[in-house]
N, C-alpha and C positions, 0 to 999 in steps of 0.2 A: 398851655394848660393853666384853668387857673389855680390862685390862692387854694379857694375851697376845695376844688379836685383836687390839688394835692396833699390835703389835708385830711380830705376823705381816704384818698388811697395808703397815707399812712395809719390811719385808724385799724382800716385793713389788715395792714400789714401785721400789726399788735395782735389782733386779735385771731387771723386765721398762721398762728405760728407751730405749723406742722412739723418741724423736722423736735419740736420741744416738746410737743405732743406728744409725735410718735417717740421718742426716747421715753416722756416718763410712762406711757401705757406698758411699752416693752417691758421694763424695766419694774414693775409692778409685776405685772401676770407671770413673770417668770421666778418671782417670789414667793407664788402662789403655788405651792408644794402638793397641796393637801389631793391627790388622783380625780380628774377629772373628765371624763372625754373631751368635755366642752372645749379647756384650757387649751391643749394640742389645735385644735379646731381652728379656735377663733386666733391662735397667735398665727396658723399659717397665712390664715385669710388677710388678718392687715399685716401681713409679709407681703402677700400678691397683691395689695394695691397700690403700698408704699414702692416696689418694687416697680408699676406702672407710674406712680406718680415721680418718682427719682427715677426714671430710666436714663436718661442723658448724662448724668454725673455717675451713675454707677458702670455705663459703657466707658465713660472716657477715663475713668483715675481707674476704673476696675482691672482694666488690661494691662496696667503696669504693676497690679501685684501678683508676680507670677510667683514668687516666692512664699508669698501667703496662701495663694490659691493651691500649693502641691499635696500641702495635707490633707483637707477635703477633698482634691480628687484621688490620693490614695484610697483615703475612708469608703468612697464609691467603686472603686476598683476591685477594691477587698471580698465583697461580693464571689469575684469569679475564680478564687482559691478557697474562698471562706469555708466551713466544718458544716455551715449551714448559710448555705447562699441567699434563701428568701428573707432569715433574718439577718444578716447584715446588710443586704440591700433596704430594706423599710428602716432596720435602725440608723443605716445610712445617708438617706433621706431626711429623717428628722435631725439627724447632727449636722447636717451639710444646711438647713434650714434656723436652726441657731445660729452656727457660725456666721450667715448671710445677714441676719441679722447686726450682730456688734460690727459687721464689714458697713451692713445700712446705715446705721450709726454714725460709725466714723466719719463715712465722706460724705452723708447732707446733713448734717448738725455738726452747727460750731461748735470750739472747744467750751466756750461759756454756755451753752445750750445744754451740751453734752452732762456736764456738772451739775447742772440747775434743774435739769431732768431725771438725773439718780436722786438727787433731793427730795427732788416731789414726790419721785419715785417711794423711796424707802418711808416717806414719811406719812404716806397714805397706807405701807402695808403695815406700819408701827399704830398709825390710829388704828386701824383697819383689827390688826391683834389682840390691841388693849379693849375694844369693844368686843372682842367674840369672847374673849377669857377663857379660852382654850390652854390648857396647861397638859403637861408632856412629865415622864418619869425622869431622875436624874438620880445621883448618888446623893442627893442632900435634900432630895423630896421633889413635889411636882414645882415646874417653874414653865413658865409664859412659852408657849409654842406659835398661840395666835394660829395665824390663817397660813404658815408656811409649813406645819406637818410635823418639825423636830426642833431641839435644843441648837443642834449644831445650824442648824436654817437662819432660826430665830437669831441666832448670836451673829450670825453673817450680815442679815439684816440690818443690827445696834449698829456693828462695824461699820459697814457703808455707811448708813443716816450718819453718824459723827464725821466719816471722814469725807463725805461731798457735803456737809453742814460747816466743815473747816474750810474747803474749799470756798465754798458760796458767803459766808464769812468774811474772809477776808479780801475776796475779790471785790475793789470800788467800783467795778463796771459793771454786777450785779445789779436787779434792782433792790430798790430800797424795801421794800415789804419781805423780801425774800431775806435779806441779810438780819434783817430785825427778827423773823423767825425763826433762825437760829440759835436767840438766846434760849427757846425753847428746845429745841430739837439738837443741838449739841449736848446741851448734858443727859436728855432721855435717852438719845442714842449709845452713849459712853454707857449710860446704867446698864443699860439694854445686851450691850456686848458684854459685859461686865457682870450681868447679873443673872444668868441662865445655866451658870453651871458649865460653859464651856469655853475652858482655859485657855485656847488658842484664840476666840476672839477675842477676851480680854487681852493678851498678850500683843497679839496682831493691832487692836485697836492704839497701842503705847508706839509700837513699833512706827505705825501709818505716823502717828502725831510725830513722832521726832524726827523722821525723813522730811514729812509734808516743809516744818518749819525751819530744816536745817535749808531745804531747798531753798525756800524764801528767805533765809539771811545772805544768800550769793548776789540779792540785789545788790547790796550794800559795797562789794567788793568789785574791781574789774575782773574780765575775762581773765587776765594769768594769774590774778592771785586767788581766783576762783579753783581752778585746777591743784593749785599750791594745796590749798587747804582742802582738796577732797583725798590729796594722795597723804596726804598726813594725819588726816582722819582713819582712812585705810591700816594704814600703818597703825597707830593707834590701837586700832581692834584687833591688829593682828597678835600687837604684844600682849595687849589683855588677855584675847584665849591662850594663850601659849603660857601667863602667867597662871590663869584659872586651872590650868592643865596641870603646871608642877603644882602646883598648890591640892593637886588630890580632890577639884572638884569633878568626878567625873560623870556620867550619863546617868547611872542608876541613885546616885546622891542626887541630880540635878532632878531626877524625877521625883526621887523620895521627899525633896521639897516640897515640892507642889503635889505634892497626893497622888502620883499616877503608878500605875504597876509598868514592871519591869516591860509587860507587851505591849503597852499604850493599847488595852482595854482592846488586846487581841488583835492589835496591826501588824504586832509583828510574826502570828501565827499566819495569817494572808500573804504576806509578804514572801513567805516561805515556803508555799502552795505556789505563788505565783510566781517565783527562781525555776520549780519545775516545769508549771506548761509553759513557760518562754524556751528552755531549754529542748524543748519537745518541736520547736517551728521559731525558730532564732527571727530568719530573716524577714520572711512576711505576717506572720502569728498566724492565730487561727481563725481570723476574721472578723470582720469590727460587729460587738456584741457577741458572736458566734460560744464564745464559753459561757457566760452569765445566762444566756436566756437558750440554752441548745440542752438534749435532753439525758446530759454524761450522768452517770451514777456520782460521777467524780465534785459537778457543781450541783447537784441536790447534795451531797455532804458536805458540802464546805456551807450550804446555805441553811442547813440544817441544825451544825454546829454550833451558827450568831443567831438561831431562833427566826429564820426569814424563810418563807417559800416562794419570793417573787424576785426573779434575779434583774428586775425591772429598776429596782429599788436595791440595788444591791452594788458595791463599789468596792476598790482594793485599797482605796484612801492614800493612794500614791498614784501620783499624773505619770510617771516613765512606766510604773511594772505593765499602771493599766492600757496604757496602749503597746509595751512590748507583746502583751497576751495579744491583743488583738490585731495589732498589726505589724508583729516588729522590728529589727532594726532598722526597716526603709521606711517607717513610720514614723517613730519617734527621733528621724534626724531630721525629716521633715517639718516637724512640728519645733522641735530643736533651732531649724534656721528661722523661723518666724517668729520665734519668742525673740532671740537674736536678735531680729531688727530691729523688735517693738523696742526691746528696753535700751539699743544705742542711739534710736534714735529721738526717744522721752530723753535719756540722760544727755545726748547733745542739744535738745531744746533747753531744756532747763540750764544749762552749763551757758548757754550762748544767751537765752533772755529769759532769766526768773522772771517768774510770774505765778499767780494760785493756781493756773488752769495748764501748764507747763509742772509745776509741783505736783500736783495731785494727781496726773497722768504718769508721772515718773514712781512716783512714791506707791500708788498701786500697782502698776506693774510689777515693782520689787517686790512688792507683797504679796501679788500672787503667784510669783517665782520660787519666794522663801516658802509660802506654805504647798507647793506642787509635790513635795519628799511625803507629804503629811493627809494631804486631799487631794483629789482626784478633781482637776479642774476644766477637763473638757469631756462636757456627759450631752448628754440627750436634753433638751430644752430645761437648760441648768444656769443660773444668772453671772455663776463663776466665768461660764464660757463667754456668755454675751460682753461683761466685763471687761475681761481679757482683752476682745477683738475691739472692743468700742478704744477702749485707750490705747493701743495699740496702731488703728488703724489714724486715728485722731492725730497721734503723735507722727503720721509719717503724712500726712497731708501738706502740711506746709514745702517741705521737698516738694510732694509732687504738683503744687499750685508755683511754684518757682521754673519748675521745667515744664508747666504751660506756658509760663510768662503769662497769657492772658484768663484771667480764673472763669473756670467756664459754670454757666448761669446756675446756681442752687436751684432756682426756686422761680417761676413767670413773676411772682409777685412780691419778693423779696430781695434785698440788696445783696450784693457779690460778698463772701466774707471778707475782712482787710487783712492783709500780710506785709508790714514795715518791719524793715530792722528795728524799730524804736521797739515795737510790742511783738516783737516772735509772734506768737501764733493767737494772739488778743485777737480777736473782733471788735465788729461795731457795738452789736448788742450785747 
């Protein structure tokens, strides 16, 4: 082969880079809130062809996540108990088509792909918003909705752009244009979560930042004093709450801080609707979507209640209640074991080789762990879910590229990812 063929074929290479594409496209359109037939449409469509194009990597790493795969085949199953079988079968389908998604994700995009694609991702629906000037009601007047539909959307959006903008940042294996637009898209993202009126992305955005960087100082230290200092860190928080506790700062003070009523703006009216229909079908619930969109006197008043007639659009803003109604306790310990793995095996990457794309996998997943009591993170073609599975499944790939011994092909036209001990789960590009 010569010089120039091979020079040609890495030109190629640069330029036809699909698995970075399809990340930032996904990752885009599922930010796109605002109802749309099209939206549902065209995500399933380059589902089925990425799904043709990655068939080979998605048979071979796919069959050993039998663990991840039991709660989507619950979600289908649910169907044949369900209150309303044809709706949880179609809604079924569209969440088993998410979740395939962040699973595509994971095993044909590197971990620096992965990161560098929620980047582009958020930072196309941030231009994308500030050009429509779409604004949304809040308690403190109208504030930037843009092209995702809500407050709570929009702040999600700030959130990520800042924290794959820390990522891409501070990773040197990044390209150079992409790291230098981060002086831009870090602090608009930071404002952005920060400045919508919703208190949990700002919160969550402090929260990402101090994990992401506490992660990245474990370079600095070996393996056991690495450990040393996480379990003293642990310790640490423990005596804090326990001190914040005698010291009489309790829930409704912590609220009265921050301006929030005693329900959190009526969560916890939901949350006590939703003790009873779990009570009512403990074990399997009442079928995935089956309450929200089925036609009980019971969910037109609750929907009626928060001013909604579309139980489409409609959530319990808690990840365990919402799937105990729908599917549950054989559901939510399935979905319980896969969160499980995602996050021991982010926090054994990161414990074993820091790195930004090691951090940033770890440090969201905790994130979306901590905020799952509070939102509702696996819905119907919802960026929370894609998320979730993309770092999740990301973080468990290097295992399973170890027990092939030999990493099987990405891509006809792109190089194998690298897996050394030096760089955990780094790449080439």
């Amino acid at each position: 082969m010569t010089r120039k063929h091979k020079s040609s074929q890495r030109s190629r290479r640069r330029l036809l880079n699909y698995p970075l594409a399809a990340t930032t496209f996904f990752f885009a359109i599922f930010n796109v809130q605002i109802f749309s037939l099209i939206i549902p449409l065209l995500i399933m469509a380059v589902t089925g062809l990425c799904a043709l194009k990655f068939h080979r990597e998605l048979v071979g790493y796919g069959a050993e996540l039998k663990v991840v795969l039991i709660f989507p085949a619950i979600v289908m199953l649910s169907a044949t108990w369900s209150d309303v079988p044809t709706i949880s079968l179609w809604y079924g389908i569209q969440l088993l088509v998410t979740i395939f998604v962040g699973i595509l994700i994971g095993i044909c995009a590197t971990s620096r792909e992965i990161v560098r694609g929620i980047y582009y991702a958020m930072a196309i629906v941030v231009i994308a918003s500030l050009i429509s000037g779409q604004t949304g009601p809040s308690a403190a007047g109208p504030v930037l909705i843009g092209i995702t539909g809500s407050k709570d959307a929009m702040g999600f959006v700030g959130l990520t752009l800042f924290a794959a903008a820390l990522g891409v940042a501070t990773d040197a294996g990044q390209p150079t244009f992409s790291r230098l637009s981060t002086l831009v898209f870090l602090p608009l993202g930071a404002g952005i979560a920060a400045g919508v009126e919703a208190l949990s992305s700002a919160l969550a955005a402090v929260g990402f930042a101090l994990a992401f960087l506490g992660f990245l100082t474990l370079k600095r230290f070996d393996r056991w004093s690495r450990w040393t200092f996480v379990v003293i860190g642990l310790i640490a928080v423990m005596f804090a709450a326990l001190a914040l506790a005698g010291m009489g700062f309790s829930s409704d003070r912590v609220l009265a801080a921050f301006n929030k009523d005693p329900t959190l703006t009526g969560r916890t009216t939901l949350w006590d609707w939703a003790d009873i229909w779990i009570s009512r079908a403990p074990l399997l619930g009442h079928g995935y979507k089956a309450f929200w969109l089925g036609d009980s006197n019971e969910t037109a008043s609750v929907l009626s209640m928060f001013g909604q007639t579309d139980g489409r659009v409609f959530q319990f803003h808690n990840t365990f209640r919402e799937i105990l109604v729908d599917l549950g306790w054989l559901g939510l310990l399935a979905f319980l074991a896969a969160a499980l793995v995602f996050v021991y095996f982010a926090l054994m990457n990161v414990m074993n080789f820091p790195s930004s794309t090691t951090a940033f996998f770890a440090s969201m997943l905790l994130l979306l762990v901590a905020r799952s009591p509070f939102e509702s993170i696996v819905l119907v073609f919802y960026p929370y879910t894609v998320l979730f599975y993309a770092c999740g499944i990301a973080s468990l790939m290097p295992r399973l590229k170890l027990r092939h011994r030999t990493p099987m092909p990405r891509w006809p036209s792109l190089p194998n990812a690298e897996l050394t001990p030096s760089v955990g789960i780094q790449q080439t590009r």
